[in-house]
VMD Tcl script that draws the C-alpha trace (Angstrom):
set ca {
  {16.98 90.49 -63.74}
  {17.51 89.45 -67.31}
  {17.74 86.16 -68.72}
  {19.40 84.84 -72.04}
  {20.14 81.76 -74.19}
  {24.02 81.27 -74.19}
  {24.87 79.05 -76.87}
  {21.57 77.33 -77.74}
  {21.50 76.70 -74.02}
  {18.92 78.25 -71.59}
  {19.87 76.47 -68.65}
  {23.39 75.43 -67.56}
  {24.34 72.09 -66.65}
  {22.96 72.34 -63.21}
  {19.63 73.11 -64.32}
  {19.71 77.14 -63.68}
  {18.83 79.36 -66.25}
  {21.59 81.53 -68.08}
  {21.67 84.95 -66.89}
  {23.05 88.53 -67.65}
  {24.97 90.61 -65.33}
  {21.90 92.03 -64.14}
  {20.97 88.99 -62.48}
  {24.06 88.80 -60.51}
  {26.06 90.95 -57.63}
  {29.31 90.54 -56.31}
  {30.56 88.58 -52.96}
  {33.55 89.90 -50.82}
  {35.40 87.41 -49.11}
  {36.49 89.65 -45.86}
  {39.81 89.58 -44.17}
  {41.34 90.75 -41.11}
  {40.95 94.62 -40.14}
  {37.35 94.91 -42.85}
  {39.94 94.68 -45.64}
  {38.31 92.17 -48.49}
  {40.96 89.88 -50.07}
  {38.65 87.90 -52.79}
  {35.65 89.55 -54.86}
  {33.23 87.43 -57.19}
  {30.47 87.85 -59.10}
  {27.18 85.60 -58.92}
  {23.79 85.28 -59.26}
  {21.33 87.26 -56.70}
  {19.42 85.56 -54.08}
  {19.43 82.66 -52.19}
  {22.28 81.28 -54.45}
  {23.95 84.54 -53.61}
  {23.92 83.98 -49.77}
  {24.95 80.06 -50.23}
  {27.69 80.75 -52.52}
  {28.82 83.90 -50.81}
  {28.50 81.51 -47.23}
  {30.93 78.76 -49.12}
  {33.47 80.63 -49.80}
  {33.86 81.94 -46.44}
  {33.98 79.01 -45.34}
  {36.53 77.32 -47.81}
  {38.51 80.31 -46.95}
  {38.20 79.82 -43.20}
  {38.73 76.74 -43.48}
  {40.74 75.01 -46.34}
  {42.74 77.39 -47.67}
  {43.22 81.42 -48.31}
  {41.37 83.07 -50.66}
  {43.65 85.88 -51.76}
  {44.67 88.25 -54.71}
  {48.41 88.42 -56.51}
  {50.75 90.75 -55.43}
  {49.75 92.63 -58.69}
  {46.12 93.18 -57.15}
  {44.80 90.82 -59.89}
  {42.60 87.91 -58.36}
  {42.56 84.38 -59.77}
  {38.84 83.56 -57.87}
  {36.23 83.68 -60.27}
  {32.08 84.06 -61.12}
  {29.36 84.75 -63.59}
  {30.96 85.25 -67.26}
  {29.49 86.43 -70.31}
  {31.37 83.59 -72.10}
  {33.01 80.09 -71.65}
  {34.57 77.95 -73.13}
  {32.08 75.33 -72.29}
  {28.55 75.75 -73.69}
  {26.50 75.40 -70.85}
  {29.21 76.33 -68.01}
  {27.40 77.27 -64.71}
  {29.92 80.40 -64.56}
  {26.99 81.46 -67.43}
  {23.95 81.09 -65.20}
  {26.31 82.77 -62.29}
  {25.64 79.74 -60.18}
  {29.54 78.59 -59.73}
  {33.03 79.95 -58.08}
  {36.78 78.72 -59.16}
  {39.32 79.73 -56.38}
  {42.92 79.81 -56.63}
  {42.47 78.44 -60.14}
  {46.39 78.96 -61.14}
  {47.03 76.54 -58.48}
  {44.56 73.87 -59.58}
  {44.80 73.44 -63.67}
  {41.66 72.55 -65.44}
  {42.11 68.34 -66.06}
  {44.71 67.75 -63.42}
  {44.87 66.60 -59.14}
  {47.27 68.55 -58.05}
  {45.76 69.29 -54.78}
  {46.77 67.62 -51.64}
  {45.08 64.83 -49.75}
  {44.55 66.87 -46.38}
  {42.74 69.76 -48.38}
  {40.62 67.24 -50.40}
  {39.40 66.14 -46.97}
  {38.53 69.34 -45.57}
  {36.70 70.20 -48.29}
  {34.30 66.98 -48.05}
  {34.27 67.75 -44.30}
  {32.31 71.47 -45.81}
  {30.52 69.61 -48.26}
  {29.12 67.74 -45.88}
  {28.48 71.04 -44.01}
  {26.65 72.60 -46.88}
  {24.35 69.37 -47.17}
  {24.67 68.58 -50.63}
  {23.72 72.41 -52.01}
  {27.42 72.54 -53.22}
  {28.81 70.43 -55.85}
  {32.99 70.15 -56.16}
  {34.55 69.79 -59.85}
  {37.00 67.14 -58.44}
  {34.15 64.86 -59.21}
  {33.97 65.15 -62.73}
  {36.05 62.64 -64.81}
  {37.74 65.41 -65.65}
  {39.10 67.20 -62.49}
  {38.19 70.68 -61.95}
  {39.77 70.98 -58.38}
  {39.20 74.84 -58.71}
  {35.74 74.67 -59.46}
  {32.22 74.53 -57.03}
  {28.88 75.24 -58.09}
  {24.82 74.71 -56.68}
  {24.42 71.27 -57.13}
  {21.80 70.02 -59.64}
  {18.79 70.17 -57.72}
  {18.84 73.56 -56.39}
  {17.17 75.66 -59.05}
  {13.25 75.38 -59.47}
  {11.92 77.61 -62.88}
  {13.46 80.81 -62.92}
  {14.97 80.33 -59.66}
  {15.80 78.88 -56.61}
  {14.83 75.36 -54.97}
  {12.71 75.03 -51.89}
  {15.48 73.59 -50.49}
  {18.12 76.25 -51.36}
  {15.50 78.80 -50.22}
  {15.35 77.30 -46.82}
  {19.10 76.62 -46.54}
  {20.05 80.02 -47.17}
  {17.46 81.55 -44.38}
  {19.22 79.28 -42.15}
  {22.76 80.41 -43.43}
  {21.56 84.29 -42.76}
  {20.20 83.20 -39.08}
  {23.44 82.20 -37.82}
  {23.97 78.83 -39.30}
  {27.49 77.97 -39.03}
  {28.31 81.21 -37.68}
  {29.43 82.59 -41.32}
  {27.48 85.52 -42.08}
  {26.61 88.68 -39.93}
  {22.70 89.07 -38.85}
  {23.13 92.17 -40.35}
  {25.77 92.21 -42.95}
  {28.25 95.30 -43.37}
  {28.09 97.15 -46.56}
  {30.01 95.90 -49.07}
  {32.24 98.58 -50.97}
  {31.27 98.87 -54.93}
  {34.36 98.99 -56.66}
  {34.78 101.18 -59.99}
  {35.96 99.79 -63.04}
  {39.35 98.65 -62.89}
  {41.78 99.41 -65.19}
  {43.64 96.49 -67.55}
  {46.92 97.55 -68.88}
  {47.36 96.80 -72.65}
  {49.75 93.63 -72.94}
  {51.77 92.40 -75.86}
  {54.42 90.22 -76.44}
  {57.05 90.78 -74.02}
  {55.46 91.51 -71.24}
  {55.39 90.10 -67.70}
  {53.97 89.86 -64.16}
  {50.53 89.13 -62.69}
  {48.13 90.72 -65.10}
  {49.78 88.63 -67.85}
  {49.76 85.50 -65.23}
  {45.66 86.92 -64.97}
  {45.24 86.77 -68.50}
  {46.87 83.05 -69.53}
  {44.89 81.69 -66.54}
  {41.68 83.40 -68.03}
  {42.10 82.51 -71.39}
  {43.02 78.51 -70.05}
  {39.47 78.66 -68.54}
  {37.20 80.46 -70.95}
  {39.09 79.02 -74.56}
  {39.97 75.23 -72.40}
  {39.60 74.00 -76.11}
  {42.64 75.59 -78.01}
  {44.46 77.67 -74.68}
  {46.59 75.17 -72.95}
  {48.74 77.96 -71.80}
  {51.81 77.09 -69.33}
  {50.53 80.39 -66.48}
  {54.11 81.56 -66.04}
  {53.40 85.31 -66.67}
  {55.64 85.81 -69.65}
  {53.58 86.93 -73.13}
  {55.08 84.89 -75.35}
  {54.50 83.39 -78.79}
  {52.42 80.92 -77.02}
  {49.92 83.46 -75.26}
  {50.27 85.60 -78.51}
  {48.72 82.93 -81.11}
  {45.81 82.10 -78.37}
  {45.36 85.65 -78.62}
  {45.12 86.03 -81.98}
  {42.86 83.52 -82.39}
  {40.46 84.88 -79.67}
  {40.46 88.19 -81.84}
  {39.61 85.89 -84.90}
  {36.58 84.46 -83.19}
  {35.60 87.98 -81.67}
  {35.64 89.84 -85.17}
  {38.22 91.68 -83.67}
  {41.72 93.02 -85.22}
  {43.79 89.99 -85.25}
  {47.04 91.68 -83.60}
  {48.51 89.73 -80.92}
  {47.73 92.59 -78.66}
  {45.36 92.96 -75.54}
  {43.75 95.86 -75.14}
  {39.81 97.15 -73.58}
  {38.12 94.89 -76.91}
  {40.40 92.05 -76.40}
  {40.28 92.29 -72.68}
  {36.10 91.53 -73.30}
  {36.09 89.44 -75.65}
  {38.65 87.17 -72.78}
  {35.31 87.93 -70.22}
  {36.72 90.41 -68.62}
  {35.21 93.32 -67.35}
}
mol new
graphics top color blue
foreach p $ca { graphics top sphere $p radius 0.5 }
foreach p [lrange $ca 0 end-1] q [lrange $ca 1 end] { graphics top cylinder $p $q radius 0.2 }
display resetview
């Protein structure tokens, strides 16, 4: 487990401290018949088993956690980069879900959900925080609440919540949890102006949350001269060939994998 300074920051806004990919695995959200329908990455430990235990449970019970038809998922981890300068998705300590549906800066989501998610909140005694409560809305967004990281790691109190979580607590995760499968790499297709469908749907949303200062992107999942100049400008701040077109550099430099 490696730790870094992202930003001039060594700790996120929560207090953690910012981590490398090292530090972090990655949660499967399961589905009917063992098949997994959400997979993000964050850090190991007890925030692993906490975050890993709340989004079960948000998918249980608020709303599906679920891929695009094009296989390409809009739940989110750990990045390498953000937008922000001391984002918890940098210490691996926070999880956006279904974050195409819920804009960055905007309530779009209805009263009934808001409720059930206090009702888990409530639930998770405090260990969770929800973006909604920022004066700027991040209805996508949860994260370990300030409190829950001591030094290097993990509070007392997250420590203790989590061995409760894996003892049956709230009757989310196995005694003895299944083997996860460990995806390869997967492939991104190189995009360009014109093209269309989910991975370009993937990319606007991903550039709208890592680049929130200059990507205001409408996520409609045509590359068009919109997508292409917030392109181009991510390639000028990467050192990268400023052509409009995303391919494995590009791809990175947008914190993906």
């Amino acid at each position: 487990m490696t730790f870094r300074t992202a930003y001039g920051n060594a700790r996120s806004e929560n207090g953690w401290r910012m981590c490398n990919r090292d530090a972090c695995e990655r949660i499967y959200v399961p589905g009917a018949d063992n098949q997994f329908l959400a997979a993000m990455i964050v850090r190991s430990g007890p925030s692993e088993v906490v975050l890993r235990a709340w989004a079960i449970w948000y998918h249980r019970n608020v709303e599906r956690l679920d891929l695009f038809k094009s296989g390409v998922g809009d739940d989110w981890g750990w990045s390498a980069v953000n937008d922000v300068a001391n984002s918890n998705h940098l210490s691996g300590t926070a999880l956006d879900f279904n974050a195409v549906q819920y804009p960055w800066g905007q309530r779009t989501m209805p009263t009934g959900r808001k409720q059930k998610i206090r009702d888990g909140l409530n639930l998770f005694e405090g260990n969770i925080f929800w973006g909604a409560d920022w004066a700027r809305a991040d209805e996508m967004h949860y994260q370990l609440n300030g409190g829950t990281a001591s030094g290097d790691g993990a509070s007392e109190k997250l420590k203790a919540f989590a061995r409760r979580l894996e003892s049956g607590h709230l009757g989310l995760l196995a005694a003895s949890p299944v083997p996860t499968p460990t995806p390869g790499p997967v492939a991104r297709p190189t995009l360009r102006r014109g093209s269309t469908g989910g991975e370009v749907k993937y990319l606007q949303s991903q550039l709208n949350r890592m680049f929130a200062s200059y990507s205001k992107l409408t996520v409609d999942g045509d590359f068009g001269p919109a997508t292409e100049s917030v392109v181009r400008e991510v390639q000028r701040r990467s050192n990268l060939a400023v052509d409009g077109i995303v391919g494995p550099d590009t791809w990175r430099a947008a914190g993906v994998k």
